[in-house]
N, C-alpha and C positions, 0 to 999 in steps of 0.2 A: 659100369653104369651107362645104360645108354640116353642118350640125351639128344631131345628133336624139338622142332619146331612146331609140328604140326599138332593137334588138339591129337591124333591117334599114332597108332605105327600099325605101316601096314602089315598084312600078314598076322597080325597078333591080338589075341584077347587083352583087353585089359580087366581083370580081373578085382581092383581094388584101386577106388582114390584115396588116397592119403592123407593131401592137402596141401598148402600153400607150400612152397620151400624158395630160400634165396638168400641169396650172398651179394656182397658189398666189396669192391677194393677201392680204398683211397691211395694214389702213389705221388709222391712228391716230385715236381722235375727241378732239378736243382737249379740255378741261376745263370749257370751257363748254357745250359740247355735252352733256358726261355730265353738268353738273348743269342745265338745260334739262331733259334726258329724265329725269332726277328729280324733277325738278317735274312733268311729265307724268304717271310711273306717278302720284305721287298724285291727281292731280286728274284721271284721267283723257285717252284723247287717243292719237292718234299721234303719235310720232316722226319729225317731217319730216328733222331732220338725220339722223338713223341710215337712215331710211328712204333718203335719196341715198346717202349713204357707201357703203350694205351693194350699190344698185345699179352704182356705181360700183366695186367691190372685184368683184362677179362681171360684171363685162365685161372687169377685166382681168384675172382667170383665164381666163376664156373665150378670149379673145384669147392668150395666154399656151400655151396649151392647143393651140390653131387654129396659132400659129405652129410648134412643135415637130411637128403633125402636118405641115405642108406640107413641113420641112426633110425630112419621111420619104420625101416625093412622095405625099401622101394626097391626097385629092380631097374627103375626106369625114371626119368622125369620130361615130361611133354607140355606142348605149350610156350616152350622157353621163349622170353622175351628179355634183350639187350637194350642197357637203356647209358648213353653216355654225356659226361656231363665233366667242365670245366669249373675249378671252383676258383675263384681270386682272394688270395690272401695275401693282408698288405695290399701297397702299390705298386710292388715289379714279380710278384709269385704265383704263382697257380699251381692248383694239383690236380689231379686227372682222378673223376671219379667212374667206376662200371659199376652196375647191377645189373645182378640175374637173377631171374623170376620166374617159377615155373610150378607144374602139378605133379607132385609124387604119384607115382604109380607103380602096383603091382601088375605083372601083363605076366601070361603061358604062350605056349608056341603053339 
């Protein structure tokens, strides 16, 4: 499935819009993790655990996303757009939300 950014792909007809398609990951970081990355913002630093998690959570929107397109018969989905978001649960939790947004498409070569 190929999957872009752009409203087209170059080179290629698109043949057929489909229609909206999109996936959701919610991933939990567990409690060590968020006080870890607390200790980070102070002292400086990236976030190696948030940093996996967050890449892990949009592969499986993306993925998520890519299936519901193929169920349409799409060959392609364009347009994609990445949208990320911290959610606070409780008073010491968070979970790391992605979506992916995009247009199914049929396209020929």
């Amino acid at each position: 499935m190929l999957v872009v950014t752009t409203p087209m792909i170059e080179g290629k007809t698109i043949t057929n819009y489909m229609g909206l398609v999109s996936g959701e990951a919610i991933m939990g970081a567990n409690i060590f993790k968020d006080l870890f990355a607390g200790i980070r913002d102070i002292v400086g630093g990236r976030s190696a655990a948030y940093e996996k998690e967050l890449r892990h959570a949009k592969e499986v929107a993306i993925q998520e996303m890519c299936e519901q397109a193929q169920e349409m018969g799409a060959n392609a989905v364009v347009g994609v757009d990445l949208d990320y978001e911290t959610i606070q649960v409780g008073q010491s939790g968070s979970m790391l939300m992605v979506s992916a947004n995009g247009t199914a498409v049929r396209f020929t070569t």
